[in-house]
Backbone bond lengths (Angstrom), bond angles and torsions (degrees), N, CA, C in turn:
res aa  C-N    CA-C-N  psi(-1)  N-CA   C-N-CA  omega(-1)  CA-C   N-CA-C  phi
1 X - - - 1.453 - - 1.533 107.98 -
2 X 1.363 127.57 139.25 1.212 144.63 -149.36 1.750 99.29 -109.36
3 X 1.305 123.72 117.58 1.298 135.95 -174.27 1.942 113.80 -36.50
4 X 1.168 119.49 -11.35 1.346 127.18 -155.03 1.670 102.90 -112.45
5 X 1.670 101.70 -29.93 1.879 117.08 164.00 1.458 98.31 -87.81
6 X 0.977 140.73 -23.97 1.902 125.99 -156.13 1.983 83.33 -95.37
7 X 1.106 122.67 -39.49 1.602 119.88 172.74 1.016 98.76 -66.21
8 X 1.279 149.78 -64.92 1.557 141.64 -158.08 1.180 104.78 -65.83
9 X 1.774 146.04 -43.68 1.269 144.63 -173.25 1.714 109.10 -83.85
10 X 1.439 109.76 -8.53 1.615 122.03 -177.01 1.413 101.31 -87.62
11 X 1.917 119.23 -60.88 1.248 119.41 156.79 1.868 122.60 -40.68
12 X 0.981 131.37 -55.89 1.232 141.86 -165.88 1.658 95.49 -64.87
13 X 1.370 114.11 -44.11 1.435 105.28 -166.25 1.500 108.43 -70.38
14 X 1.487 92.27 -37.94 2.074 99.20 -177.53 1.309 103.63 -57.79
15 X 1.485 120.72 -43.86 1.658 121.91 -169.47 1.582 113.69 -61.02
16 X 1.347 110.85 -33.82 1.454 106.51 -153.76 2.027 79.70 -99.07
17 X 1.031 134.73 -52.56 1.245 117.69 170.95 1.487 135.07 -26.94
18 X 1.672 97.37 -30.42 1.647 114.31 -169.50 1.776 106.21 -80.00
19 X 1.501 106.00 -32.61 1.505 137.57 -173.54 1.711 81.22 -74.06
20 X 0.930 129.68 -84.81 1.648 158.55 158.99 2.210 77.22 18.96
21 X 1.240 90.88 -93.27 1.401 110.81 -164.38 2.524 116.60 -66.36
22 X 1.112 80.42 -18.97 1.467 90.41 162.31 1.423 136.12 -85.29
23 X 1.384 104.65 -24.42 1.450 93.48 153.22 1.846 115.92 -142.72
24 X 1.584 105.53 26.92 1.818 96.54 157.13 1.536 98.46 -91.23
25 X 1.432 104.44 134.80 1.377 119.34 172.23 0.921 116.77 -31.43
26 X 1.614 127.01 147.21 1.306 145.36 -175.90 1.830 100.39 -65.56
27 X 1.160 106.84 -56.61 1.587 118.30 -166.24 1.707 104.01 -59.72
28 X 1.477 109.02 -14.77 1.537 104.43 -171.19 2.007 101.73 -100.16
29 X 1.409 96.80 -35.74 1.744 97.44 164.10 1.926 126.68 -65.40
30 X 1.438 99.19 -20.69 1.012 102.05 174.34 1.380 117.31 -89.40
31 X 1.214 123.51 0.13 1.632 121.64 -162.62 1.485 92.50 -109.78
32 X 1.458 125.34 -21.46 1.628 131.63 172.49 1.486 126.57 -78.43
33 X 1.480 105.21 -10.81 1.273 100.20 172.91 1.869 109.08 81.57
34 X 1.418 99.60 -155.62 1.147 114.57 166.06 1.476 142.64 -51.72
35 X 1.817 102.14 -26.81 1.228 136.86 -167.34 1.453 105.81 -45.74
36 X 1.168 102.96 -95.01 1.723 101.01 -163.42 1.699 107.97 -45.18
37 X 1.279 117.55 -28.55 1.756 123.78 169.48 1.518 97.02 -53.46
38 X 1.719 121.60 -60.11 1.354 113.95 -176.26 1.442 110.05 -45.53
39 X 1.482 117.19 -91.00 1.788 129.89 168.91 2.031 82.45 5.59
40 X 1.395 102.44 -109.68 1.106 122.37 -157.39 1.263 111.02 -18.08
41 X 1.495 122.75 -35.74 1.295 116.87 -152.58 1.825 98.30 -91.00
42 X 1.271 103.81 -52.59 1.850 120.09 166.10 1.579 105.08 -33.36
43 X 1.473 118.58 -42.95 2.119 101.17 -157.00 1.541 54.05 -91.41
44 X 1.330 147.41 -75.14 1.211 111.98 -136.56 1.232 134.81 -54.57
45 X 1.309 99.38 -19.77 1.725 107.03 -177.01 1.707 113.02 -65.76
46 X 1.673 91.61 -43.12 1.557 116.35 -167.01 2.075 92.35 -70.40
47 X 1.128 128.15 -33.72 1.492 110.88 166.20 1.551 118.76 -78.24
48 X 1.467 108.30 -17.78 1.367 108.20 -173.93 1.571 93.22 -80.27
49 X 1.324 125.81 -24.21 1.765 118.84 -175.19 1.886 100.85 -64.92
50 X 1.549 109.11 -38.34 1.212 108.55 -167.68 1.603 118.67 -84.90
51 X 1.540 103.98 -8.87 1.286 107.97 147.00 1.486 141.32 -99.80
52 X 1.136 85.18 14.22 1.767 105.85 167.47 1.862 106.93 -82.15
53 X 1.438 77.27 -33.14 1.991 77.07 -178.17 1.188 124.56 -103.56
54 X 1.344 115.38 -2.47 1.355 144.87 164.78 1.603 104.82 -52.55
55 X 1.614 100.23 -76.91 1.632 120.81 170.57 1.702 106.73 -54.12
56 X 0.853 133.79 -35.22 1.518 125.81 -167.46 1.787 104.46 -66.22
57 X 2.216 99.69 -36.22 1.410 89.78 -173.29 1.612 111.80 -92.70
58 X 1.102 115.36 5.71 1.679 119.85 -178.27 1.181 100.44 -79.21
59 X 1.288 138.82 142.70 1.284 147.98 163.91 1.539 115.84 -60.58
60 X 1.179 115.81 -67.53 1.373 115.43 -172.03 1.472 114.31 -96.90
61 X 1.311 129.57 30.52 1.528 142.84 164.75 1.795 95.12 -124.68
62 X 1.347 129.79 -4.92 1.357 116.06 173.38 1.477 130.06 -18.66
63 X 1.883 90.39 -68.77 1.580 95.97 175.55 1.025 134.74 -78.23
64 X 1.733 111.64 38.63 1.763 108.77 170.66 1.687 81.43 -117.95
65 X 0.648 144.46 31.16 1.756 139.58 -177.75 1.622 110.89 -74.58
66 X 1.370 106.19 -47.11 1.184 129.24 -166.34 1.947 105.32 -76.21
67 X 1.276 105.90 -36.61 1.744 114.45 167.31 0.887 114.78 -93.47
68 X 1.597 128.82 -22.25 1.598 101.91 156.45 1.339 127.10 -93.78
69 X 1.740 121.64 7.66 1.672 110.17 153.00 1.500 101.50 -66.82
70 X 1.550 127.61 -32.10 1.545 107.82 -135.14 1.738 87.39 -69.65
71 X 1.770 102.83 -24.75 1.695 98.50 -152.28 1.175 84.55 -94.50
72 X 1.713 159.18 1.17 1.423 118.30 158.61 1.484 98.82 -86.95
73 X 1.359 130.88 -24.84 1.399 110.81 179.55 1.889 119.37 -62.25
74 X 0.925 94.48 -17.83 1.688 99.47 172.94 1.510 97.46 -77.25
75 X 1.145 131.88 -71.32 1.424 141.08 -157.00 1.339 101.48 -66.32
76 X 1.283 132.54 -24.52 1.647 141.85 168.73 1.324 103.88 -72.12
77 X 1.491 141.03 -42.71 1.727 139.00 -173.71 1.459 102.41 -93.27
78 X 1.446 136.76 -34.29 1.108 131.78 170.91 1.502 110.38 -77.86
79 X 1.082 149.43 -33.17 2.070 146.36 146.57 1.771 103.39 -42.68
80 X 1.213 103.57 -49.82 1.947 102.35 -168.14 1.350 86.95 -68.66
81 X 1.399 136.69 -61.29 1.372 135.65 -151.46 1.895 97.89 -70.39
82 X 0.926 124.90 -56.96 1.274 119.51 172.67 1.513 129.97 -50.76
83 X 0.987 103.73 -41.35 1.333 112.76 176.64 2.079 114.38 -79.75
84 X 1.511 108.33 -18.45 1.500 120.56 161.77 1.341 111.09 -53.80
85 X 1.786 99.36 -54.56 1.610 91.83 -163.91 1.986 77.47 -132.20
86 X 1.547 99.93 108.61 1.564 107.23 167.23 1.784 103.52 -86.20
87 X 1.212 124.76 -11.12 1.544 105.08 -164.91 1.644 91.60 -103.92
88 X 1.214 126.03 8.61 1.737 114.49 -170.47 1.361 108.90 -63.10
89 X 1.167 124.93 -22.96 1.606 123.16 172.16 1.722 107.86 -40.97
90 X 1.115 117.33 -39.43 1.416 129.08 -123.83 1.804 85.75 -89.57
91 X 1.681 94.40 -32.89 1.653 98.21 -160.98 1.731 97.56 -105.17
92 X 1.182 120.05 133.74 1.720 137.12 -131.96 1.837 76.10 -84.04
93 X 1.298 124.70 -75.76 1.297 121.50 -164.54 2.105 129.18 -50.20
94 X 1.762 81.24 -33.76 1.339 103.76 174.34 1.758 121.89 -56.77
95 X 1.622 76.76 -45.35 1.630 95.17 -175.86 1.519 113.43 -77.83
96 X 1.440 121.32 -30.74 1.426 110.98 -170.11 1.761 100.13 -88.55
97 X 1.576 110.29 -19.19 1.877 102.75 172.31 1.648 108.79 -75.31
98 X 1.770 115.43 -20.98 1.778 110.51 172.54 1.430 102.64 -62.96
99 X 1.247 112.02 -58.17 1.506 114.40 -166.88 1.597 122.42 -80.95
100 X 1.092 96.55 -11.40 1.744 101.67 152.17 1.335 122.42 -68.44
101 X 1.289 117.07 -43.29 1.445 111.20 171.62 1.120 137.52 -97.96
102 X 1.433 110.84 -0.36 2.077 138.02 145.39 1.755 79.28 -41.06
103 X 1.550 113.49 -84.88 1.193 119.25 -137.52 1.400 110.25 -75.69
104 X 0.971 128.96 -4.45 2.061 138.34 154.50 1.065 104.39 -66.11
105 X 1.473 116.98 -40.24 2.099 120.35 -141.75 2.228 84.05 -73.15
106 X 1.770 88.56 -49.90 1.567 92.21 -153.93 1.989 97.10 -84.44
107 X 0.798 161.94 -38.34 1.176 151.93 86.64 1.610 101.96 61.90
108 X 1.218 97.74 -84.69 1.495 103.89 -144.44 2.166 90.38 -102.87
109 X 1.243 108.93 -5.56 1.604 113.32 175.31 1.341 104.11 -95.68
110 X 1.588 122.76 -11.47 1.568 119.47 -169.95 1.495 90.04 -119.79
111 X 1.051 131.17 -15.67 1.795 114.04 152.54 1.133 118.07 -88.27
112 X 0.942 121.90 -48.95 1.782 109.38 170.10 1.727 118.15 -43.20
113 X 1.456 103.58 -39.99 1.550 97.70 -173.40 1.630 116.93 -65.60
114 X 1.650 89.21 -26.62 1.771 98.10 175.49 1.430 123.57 -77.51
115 X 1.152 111.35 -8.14 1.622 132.68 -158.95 1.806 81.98 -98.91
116 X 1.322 113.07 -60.28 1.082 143.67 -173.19 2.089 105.84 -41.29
117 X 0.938 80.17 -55.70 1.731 100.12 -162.59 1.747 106.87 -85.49
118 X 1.242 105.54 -35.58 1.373 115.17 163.69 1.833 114.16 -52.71
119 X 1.470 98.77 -70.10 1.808 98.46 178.66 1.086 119.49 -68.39
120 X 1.808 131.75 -29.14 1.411 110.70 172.65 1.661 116.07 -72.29
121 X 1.246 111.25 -35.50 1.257 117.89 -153.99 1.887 106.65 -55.26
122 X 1.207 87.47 -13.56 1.618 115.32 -153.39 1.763 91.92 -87.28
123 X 0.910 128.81 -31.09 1.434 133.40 -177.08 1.378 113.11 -86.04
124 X 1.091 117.80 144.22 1.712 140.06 -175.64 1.452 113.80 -73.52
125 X 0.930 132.76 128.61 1.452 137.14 166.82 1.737 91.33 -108.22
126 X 1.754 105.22 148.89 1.294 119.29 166.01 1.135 127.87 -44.40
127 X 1.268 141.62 -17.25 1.917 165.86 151.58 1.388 101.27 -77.01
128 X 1.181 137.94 -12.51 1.132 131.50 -160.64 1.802 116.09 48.15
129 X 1.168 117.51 15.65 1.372 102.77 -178.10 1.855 110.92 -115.22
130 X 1.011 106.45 176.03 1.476 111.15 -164.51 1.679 121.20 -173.75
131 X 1.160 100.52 76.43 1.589 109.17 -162.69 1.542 112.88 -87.45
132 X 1.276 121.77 139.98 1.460 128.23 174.49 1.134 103.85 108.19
133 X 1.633 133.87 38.36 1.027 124.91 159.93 1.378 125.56 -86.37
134 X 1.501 98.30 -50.27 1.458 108.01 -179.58 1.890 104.21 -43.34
135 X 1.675 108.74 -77.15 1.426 112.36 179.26 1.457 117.04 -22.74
136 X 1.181 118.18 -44.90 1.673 130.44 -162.32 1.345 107.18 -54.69
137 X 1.751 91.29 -56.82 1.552 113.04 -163.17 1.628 95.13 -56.50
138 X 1.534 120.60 -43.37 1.391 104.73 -156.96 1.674 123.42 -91.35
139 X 1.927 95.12 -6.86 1.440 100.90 151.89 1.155 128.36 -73.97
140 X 1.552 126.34 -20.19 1.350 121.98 -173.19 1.852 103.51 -84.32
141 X 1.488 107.50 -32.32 1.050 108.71 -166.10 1.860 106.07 -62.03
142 X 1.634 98.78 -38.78 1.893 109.75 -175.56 1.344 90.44 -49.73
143 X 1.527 130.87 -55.99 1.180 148.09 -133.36 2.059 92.88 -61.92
144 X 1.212 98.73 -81.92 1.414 128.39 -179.51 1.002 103.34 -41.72
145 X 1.625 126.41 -50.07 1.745 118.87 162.21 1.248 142.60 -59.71
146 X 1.736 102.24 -4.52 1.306 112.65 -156.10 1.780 84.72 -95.23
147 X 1.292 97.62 -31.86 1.699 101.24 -165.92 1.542 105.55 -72.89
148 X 1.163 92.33 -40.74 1.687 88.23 -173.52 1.669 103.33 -72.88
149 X 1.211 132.32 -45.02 1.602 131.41 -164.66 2.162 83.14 -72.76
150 X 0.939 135.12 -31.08 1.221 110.31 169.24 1.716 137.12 -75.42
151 X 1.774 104.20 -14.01 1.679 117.54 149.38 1.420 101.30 -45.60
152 X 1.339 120.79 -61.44 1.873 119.75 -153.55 1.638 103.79 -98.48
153 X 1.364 122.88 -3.68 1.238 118.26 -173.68 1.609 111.77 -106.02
154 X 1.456 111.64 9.09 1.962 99.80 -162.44 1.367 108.02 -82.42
155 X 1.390 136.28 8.10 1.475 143.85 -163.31 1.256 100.52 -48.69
156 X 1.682 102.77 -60.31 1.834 99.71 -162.55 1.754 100.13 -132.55
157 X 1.791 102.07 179.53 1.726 84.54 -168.89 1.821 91.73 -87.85
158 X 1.462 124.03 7.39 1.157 109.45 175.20 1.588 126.30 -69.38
159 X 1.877 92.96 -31.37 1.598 91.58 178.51 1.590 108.07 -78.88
160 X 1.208 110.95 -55.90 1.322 95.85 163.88 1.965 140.94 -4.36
161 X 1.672 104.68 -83.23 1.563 106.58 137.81 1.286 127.43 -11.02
162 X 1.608 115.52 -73.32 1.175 125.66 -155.66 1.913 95.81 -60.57
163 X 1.116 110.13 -71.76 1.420 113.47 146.21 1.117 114.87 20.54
164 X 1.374 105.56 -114.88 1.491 124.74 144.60 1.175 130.07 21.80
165 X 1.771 110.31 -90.97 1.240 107.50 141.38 1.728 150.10 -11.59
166 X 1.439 94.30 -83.80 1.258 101.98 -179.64 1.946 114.87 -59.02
167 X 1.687 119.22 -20.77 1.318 93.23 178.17 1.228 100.91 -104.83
168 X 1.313 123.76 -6.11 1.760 113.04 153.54 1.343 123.23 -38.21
169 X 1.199 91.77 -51.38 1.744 119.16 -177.44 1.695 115.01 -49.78
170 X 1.266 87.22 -59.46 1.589 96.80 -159.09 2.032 101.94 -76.72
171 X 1.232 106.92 -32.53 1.225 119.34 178.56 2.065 91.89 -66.19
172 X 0.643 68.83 -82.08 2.110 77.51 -173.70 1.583 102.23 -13.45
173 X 1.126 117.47 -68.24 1.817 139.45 -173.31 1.563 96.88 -39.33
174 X 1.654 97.14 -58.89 1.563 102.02 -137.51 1.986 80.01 -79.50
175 X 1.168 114.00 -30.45 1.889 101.18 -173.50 1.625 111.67 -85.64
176 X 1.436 112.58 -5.70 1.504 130.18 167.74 1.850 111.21 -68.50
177 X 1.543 88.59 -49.24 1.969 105.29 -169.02 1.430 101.79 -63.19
178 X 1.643 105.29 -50.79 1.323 96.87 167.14 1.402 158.62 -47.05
179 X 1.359 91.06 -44.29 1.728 121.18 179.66 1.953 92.90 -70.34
180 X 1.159 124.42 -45.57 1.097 105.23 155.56 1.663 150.68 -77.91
181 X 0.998 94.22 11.38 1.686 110.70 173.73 1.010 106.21 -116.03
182 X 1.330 135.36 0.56 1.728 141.02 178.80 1.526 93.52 -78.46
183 X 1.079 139.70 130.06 1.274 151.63 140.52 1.546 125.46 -40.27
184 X 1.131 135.17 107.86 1.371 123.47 176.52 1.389 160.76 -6.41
């Protein structure tokens, strides 16, 4: 699979997930737990693996190879782990050590990528060109926001969702926009 389809089916999957959770009832997401968060997070991981290898064989997206294993391997242990134990929300200690380490994983994976994306981007390739910065920057940035708006957002499972949503969302678009601005 060719780096320009593994973005379009990565975008498409985030989009229709976001659709997914915007209009199945609240009362039916809440009775699942973690679940459909797990699902989501697992294919996502499992497309983010195939865009890890996607980027490894593109020439001038090389140096995001290395940030997009780190972020499907996160998004691959946080789907398996959720989907192990879907009711841990439920249990007060369980739930604040899951979501403690949601909010480290993305935290410290959405500053690094910016830290990340800043110094390579900054270096010369022999073509002078160097594509996947912009995109990078604005996944790491969802990333890092997602962690922090989940410190101030854990009140109810609505913000949560909402959450949810929005970096489904914004992730979906921005790996959709891409896959179409990738050239053939």
């Amino acid at each position: 699979m060719n780096l320009r389809m593994v973005l379009l089916l990565r975008g498409a999957f985030g989009l229709l997930f976001t659709l997914y959770l915007l209009f199945a009832p609240i009362s039916v997401e809440a009775q699942k737990g973690l679940g459909r968060n797990g699902y989501y997070a697992v294919i996502d991981g499992l497309i983010g693996m195939a865009l890890w290898f996607a980027l490894s064989r593109h020439p001038t997206a090389r140096w995001l190879s290395s940030l997009a294993f780190a972020d499907a391997v996160v998004r691959l242990v946080i789907g398996v782990f959720g989907l192990a134990n879907p009711g841990i929300q439920s249990r007060v200690l369980g739930s604040v050590a899951y979501y403690g380490v949601v909010i480290v994983a993305c935290i410290v994976l959405g500053a690094v990528g910016l830290i990340y994306v800043a110094m390579m981007s900054k270096r010369e390739l022999p073509n002078g060109r160097r594509s996947g910065a912009v995109p990078a920057f604005i996944v790491s940035l969802c990333t890092l926001l997602f962690g922090l708006a989940l410190v101030f957002g854990l009140a109810t499972e609505d913000s949560r969702r909402d959450l949810v949503i929005a970096l489904a969302g914004s992730l979906g678009l921005t790996y959709l926009v891409t896959g179409f601005r990738l050239k053939r």
